[in-house]
NUNU-492684 format. One record per residue: residue number from 1; x, y, z of N, C-alpha, C in turn; chain. Coordinates in Angstrom, 2 decimals. Layout:
BEGIN
NUM / X / Y / Z / X / Y / Z / X / Y / Z / A
...
***
This chain:
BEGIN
1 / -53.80 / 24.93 / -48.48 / -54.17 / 23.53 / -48.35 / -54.91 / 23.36 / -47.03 / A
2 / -56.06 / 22.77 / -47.04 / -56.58 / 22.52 / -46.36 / -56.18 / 21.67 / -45.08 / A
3 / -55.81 / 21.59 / -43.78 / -55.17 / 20.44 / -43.14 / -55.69 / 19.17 / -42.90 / A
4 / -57.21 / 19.38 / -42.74 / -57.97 / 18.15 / -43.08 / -58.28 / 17.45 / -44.29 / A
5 / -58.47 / 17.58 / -45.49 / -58.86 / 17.37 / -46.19 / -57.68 / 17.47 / -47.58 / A
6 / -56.69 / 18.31 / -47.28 / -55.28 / 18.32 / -48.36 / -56.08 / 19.23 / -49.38 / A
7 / -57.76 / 19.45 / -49.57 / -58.05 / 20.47 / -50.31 / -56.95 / 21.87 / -51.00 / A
8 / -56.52 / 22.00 / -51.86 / -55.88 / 23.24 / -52.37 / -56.83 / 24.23 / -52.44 / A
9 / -56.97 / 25.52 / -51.44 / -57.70 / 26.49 / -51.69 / -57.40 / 27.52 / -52.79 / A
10 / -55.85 / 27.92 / -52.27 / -55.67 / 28.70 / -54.20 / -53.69 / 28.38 / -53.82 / A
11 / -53.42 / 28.82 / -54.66 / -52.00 / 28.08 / -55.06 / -51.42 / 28.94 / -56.42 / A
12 / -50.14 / 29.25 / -56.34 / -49.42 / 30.34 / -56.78 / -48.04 / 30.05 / -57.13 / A
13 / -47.84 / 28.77 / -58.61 / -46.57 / 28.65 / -58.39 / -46.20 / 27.51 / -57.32 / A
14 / -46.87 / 27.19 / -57.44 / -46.79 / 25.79 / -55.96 / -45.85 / 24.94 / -56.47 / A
15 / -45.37 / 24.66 / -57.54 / -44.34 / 23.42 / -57.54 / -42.87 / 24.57 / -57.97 / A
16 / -42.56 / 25.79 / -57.80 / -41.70 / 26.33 / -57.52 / -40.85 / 25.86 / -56.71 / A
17 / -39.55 / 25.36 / -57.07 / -38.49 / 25.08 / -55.93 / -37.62 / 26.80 / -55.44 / A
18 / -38.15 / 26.74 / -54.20 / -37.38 / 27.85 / -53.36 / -36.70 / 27.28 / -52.06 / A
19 / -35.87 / 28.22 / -51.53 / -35.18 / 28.11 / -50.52 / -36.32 / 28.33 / -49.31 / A
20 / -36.32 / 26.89 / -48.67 / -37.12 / 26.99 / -47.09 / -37.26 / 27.45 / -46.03 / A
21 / -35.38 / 27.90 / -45.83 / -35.73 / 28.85 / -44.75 / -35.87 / 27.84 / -42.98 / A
22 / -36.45 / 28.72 / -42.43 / -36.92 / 28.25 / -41.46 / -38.02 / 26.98 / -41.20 / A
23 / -38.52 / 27.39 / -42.59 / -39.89 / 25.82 / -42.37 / -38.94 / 24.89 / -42.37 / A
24 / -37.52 / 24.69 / -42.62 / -37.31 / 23.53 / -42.52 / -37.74 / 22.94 / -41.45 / A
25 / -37.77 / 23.53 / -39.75 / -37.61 / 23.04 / -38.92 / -39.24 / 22.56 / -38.43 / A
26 / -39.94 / 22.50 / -39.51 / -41.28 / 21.25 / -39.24 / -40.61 / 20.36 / -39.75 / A
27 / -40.04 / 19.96 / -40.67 / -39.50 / 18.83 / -40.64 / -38.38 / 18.41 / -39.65 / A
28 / -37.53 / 19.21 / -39.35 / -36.70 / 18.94 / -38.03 / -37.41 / 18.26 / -36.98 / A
29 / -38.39 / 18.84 / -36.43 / -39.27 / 18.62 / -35.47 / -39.95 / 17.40 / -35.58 / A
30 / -40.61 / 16.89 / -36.47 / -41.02 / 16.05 / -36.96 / -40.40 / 14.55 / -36.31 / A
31 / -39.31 / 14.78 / -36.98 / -38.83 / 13.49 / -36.63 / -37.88 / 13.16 / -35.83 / A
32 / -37.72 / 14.68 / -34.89 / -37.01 / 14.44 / -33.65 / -38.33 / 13.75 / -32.56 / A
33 / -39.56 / 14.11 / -32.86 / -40.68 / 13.63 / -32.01 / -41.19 / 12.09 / -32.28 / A
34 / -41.06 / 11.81 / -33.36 / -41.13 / 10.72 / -33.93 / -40.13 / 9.50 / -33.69 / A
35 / -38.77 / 9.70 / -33.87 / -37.86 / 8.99 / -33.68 / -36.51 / 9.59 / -32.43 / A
36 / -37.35 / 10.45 / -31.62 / -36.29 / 10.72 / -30.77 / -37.65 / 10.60 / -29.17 / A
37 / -37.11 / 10.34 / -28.17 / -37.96 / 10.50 / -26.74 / -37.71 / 12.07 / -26.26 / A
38 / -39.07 / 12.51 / -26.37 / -39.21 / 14.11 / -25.98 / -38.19 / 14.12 / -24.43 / A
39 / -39.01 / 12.94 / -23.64 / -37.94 / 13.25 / -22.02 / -36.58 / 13.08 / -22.36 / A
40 / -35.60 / 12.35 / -23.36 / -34.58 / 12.50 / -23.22 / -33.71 / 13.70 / -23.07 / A
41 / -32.38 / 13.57 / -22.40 / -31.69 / 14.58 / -21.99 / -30.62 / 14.72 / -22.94 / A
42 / -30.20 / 15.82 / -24.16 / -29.51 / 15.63 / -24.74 / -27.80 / 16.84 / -23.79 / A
43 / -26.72 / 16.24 / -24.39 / -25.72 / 16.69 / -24.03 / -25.41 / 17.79 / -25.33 / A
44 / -25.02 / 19.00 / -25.21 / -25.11 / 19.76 / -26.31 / -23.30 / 19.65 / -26.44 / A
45 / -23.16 / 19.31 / -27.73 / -21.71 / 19.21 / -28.52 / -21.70 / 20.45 / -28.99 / A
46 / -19.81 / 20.47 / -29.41 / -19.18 / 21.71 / -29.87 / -20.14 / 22.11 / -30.89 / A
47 / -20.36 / 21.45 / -31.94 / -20.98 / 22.07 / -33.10 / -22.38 / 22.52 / -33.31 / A
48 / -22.84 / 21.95 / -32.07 / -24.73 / 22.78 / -31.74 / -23.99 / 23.82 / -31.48 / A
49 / -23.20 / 23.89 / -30.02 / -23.26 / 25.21 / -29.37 / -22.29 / 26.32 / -30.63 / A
50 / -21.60 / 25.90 / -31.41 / -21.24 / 26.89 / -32.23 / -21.96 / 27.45 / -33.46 / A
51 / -23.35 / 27.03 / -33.55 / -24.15 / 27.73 / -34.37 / -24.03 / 28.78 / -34.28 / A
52 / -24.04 / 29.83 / -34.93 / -24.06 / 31.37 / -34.46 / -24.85 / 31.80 / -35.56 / A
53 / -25.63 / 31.14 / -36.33 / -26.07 / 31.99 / -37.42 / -27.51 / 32.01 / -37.18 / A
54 / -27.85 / 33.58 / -37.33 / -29.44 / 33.85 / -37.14 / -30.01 / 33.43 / -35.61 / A
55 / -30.99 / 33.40 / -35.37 / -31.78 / 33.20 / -34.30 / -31.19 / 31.72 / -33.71 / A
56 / -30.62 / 32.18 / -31.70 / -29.91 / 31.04 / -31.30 / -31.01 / 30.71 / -30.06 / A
57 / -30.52 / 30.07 / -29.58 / -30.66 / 29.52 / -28.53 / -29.76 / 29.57 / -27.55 / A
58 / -28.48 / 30.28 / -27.38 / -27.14 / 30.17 / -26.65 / -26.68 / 28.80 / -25.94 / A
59 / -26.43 / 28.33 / -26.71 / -26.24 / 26.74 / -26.16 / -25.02 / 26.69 / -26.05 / A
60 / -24.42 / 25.82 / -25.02 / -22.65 / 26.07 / -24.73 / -22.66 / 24.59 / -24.62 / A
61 / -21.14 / 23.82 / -25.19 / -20.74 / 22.59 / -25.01 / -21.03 / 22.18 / -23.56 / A
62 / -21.52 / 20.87 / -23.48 / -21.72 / 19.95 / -22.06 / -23.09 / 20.43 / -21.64 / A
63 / -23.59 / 21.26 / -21.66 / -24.57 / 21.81 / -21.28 / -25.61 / 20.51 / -21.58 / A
64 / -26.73 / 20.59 / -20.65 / -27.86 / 18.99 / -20.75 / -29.41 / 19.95 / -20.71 / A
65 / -29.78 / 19.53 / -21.49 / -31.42 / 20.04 / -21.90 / -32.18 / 19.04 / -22.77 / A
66 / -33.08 / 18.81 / -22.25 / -34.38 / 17.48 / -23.01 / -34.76 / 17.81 / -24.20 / A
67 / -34.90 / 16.87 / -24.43 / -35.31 / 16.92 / -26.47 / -36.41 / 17.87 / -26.64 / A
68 / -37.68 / 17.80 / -25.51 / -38.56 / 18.57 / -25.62 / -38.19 / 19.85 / -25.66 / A
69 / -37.68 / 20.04 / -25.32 / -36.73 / 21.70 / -24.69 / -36.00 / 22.39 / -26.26 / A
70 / -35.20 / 21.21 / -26.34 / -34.69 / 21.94 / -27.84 / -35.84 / 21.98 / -29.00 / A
71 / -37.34 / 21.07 / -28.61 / -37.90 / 21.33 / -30.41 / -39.02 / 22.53 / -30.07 / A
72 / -39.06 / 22.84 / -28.28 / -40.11 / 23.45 / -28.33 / -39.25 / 25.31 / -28.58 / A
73 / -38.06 / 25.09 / -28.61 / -37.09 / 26.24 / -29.02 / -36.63 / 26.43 / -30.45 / A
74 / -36.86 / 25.05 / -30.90 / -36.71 / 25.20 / -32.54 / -38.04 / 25.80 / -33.54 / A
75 / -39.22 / 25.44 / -32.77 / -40.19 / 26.06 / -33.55 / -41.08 / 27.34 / -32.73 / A
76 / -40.63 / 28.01 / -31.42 / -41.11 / 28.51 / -30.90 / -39.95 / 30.09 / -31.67 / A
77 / -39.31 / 30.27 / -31.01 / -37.89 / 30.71 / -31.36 / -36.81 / 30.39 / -32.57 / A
78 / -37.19 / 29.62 / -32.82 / -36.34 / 29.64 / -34.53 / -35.01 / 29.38 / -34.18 / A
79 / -34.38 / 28.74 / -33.13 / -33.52 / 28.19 / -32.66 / -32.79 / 27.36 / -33.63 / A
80 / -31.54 / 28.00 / -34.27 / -30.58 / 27.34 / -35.11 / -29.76 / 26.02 / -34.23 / A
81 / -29.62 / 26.69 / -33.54 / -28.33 / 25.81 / -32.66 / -28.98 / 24.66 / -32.00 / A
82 / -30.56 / 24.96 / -31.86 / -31.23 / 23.96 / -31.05 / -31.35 / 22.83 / -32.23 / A
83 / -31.61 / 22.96 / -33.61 / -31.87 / 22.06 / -34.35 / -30.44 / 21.05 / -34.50 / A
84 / -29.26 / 21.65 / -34.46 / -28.49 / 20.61 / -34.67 / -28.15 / 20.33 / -33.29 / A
85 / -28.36 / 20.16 / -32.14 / -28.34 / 19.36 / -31.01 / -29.55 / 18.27 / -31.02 / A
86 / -30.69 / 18.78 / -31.70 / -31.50 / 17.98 / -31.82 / -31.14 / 16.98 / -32.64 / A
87 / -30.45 / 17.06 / -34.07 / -30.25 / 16.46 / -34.98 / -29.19 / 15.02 / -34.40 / A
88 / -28.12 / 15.17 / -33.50 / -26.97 / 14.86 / -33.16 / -27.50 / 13.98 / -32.03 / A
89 / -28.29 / 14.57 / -31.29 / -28.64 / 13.22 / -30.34 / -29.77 / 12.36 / -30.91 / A
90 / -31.05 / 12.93 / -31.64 / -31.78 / 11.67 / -31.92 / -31.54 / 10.61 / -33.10 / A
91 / -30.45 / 11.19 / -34.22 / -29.59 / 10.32 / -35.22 / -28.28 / 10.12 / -34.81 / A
92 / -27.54 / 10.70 / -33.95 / -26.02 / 10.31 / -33.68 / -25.45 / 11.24 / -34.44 / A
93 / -25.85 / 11.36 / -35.44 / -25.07 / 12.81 / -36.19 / -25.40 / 13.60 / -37.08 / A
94 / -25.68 / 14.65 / -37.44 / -26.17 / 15.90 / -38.15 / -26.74 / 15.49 / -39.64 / A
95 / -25.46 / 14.88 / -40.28 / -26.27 / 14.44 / -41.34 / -27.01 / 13.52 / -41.71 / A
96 / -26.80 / 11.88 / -40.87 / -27.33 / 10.90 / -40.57 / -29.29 / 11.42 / -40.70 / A
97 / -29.18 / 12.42 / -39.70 / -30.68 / 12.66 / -39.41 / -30.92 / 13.75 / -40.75 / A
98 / -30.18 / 14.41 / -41.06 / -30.48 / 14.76 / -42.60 / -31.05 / 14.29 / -43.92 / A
99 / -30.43 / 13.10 / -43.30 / -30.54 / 11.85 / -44.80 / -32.26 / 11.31 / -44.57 / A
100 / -32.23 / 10.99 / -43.41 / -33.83 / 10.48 / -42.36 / -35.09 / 11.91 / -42.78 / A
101 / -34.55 / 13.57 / -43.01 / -35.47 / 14.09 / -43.17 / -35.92 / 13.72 / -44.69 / A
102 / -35.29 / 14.06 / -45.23 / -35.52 / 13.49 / -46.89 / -36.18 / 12.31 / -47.23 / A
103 / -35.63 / 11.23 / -46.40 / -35.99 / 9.62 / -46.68 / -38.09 / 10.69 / -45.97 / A
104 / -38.34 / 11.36 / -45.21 / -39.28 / 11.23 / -44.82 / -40.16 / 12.19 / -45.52 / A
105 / -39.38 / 12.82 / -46.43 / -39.90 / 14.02 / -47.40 / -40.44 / 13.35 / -48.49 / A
106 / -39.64 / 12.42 / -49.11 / -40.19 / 11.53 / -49.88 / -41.21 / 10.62 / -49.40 / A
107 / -41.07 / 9.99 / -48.82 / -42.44 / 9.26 / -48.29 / -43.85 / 10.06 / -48.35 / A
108 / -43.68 / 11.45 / -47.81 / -44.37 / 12.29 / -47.40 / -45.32 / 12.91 / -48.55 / A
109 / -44.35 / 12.05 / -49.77 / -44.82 / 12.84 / -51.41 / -44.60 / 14.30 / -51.73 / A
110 / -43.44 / 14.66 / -51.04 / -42.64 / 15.77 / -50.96 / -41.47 / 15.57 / -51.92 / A
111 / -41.56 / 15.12 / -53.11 / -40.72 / 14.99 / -54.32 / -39.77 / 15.88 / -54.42 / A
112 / -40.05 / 17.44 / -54.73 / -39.52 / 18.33 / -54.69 / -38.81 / 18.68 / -53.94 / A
113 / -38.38 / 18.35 / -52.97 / -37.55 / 19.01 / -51.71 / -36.54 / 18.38 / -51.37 / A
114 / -35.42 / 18.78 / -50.52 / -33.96 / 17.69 / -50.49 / -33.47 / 19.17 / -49.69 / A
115 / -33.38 / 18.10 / -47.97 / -32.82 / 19.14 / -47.43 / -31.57 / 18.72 / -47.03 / A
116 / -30.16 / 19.73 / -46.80 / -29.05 / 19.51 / -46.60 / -28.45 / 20.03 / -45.05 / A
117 / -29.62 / 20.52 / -44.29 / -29.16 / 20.73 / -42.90 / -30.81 / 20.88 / -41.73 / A
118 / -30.51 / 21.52 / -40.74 / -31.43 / 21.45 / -39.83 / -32.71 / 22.86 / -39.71 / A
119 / -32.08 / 23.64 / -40.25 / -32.38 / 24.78 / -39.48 / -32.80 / 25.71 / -40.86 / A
120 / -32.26 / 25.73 / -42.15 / -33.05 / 26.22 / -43.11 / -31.74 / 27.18 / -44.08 / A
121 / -30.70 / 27.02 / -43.51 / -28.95 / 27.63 / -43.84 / -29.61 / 27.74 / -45.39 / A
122 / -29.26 / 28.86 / -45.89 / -29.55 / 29.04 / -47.33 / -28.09 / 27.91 / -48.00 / A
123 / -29.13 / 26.90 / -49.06 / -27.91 / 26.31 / -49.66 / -28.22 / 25.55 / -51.13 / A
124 / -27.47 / 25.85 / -52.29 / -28.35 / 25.65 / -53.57 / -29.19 / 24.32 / -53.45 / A
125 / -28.78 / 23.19 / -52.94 / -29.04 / 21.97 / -52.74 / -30.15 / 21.90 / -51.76 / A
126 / -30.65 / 23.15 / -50.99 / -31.61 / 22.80 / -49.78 / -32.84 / 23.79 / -50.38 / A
127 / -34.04 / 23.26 / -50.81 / -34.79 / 23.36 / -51.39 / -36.47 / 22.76 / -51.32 / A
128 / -37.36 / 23.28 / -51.37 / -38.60 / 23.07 / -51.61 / -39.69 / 23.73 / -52.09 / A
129 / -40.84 / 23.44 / -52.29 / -42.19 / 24.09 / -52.72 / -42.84 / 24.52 / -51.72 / A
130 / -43.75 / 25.37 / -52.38 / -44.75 / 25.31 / -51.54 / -45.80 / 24.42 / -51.13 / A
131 / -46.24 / 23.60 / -52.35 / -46.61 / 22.31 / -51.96 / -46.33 / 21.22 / -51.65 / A
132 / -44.61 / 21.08 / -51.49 / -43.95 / 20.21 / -50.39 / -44.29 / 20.71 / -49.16 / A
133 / -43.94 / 21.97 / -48.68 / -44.22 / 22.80 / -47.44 / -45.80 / 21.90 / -46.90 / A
134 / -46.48 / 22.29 / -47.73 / -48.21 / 22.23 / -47.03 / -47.90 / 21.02 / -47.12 / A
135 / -47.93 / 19.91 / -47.71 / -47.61 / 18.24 / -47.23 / -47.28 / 17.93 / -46.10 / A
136 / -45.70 / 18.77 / -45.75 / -44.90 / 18.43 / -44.51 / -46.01 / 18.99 / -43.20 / A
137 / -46.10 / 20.15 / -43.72 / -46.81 / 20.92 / -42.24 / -48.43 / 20.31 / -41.78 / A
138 / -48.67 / 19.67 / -43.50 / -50.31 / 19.08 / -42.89 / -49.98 / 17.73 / -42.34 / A
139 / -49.35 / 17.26 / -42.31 / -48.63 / 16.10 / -41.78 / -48.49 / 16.07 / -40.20 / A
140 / -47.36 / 17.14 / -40.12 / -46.99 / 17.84 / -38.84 / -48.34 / 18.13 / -37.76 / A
141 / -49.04 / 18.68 / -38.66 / -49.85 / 18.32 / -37.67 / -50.76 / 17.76 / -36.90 / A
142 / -50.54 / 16.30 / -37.53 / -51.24 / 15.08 / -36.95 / -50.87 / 15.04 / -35.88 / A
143 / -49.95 / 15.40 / -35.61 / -48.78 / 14.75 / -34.51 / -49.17 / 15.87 / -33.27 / A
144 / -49.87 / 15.38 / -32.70 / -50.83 / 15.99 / -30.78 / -49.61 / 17.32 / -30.47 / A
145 / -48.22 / 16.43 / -30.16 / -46.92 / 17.36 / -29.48 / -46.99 / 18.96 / -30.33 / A
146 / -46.20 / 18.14 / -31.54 / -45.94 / 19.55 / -32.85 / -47.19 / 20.35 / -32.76 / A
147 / -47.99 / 20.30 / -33.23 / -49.41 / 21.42 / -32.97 / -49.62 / 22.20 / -31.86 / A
148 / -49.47 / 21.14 / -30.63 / -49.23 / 21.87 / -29.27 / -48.55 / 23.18 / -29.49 / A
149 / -46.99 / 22.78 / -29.83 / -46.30 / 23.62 / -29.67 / -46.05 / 25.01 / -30.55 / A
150 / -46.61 / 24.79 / -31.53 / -47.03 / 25.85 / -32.78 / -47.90 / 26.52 / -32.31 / A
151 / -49.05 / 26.05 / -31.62 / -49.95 / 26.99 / -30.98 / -49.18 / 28.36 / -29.77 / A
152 / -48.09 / 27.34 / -29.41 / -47.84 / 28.50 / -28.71 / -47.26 / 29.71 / -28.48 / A
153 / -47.09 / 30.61 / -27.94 / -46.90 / 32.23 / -28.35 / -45.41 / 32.55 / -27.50 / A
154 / -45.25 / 32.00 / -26.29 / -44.14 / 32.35 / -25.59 / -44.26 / 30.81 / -24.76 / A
155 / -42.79 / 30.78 / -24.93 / -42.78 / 29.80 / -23.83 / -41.15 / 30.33 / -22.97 / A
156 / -40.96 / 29.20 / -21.42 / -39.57 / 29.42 / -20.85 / -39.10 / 28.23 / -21.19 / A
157 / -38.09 / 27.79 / -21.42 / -36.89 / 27.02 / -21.78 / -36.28 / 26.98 / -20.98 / A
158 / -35.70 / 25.73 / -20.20 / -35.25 / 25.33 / -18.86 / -34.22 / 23.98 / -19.49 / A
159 / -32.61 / 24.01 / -18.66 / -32.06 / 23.01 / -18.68 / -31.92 / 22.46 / -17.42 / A
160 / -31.50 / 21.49 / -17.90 / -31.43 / 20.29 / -16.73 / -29.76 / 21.03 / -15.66 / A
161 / -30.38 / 20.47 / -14.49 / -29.11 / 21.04 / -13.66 / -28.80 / 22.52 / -13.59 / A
162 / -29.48 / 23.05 / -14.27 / -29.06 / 24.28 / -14.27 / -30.12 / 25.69 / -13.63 / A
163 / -30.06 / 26.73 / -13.68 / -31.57 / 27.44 / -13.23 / -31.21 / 28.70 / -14.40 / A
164 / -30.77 / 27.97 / -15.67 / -30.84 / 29.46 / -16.67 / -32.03 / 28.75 / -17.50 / A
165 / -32.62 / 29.82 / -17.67 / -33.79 / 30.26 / -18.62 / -33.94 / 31.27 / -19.45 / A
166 / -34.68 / 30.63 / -20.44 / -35.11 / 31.85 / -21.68 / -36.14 / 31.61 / -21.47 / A
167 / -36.75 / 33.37 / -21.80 / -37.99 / 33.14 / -22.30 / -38.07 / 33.64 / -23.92 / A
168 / -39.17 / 33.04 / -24.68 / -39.14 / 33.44 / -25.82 / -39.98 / 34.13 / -26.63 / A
***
């Protein structure tokens, strides 16, 4: 799909419902930038920092790092743990902002898709196309921030108060 133009160049099975994976987290991203303030400082709760599945971010309870920080680790790094800290401070709670990706999947004319977490957790219920995918991502990248940060190749990850860093 074209990003300007939504043109379909070739397409394979495109209204196939498969498991997303990691693209979930253009939609994560999405609307943590949208409906969350990049400068805010989120406080990371028990249940970010206990992500342990797949690619982390090592996030530990109390710990304070800016919204920017966790989405530019969610799509830079594939940061599980970063998506549900993200999720938890810019909706108040994990699924709240779950319900908000969907409400925005649909809008999006992303029919096909219905996601049930942040980060892409294989789950029969968490699902999309490929031409939900190219919707969300040509979307995504209207948005100046998200593109920024897709462009980029490595970045360091810095919390507040603290002098630990990743690089990624």
């Amino acid at each position: 799909m074209d990003a300007q133009t939504g043109q379909i160049y070739l397409a394979k099975n495109p209204f196939r419902q498969m498991h997303p994976a990691s693209l979930t987290k253009i939609m994560t991203a999405i609307i943590a930038l949208e409906a969350g303030d990049p400068r805010s400082v989120v406080t990371v709760s028990e249940r970010a920092a206990y992500t342990s599945d797949g690619s982390i971010l090592d996030l530990h309870p109390g710990e304070r790092i800016r919204l920017s920080e966790l989405v530019r680790a969610a799509l830079i790094m594939s940061a599980n743990d970063a998506t549900v800290a993200i999720a938890e401070h810019v909706a108040g709670n994990h699924d709240l902002f779950v319900q908000w990706m969907n409400l925005k999947a649909q809008l999006l004319g992303a029919r096909r898709t219905h996601f049930v977490n942040t980060n892409g957790y294989t789950h029969p219920n968490h699902y999309s196309t490929a031409y939900d995918l190219a919707l969300i991502t040509r979307y995504a990248l209207r948005n100046p921030t998200f593109a920024a940060v897709v462009r980029t190749r490595e970045a360091t990850v810095s919390w507040e108060g603290k002098r630990r860093e990743v690089i990624s």
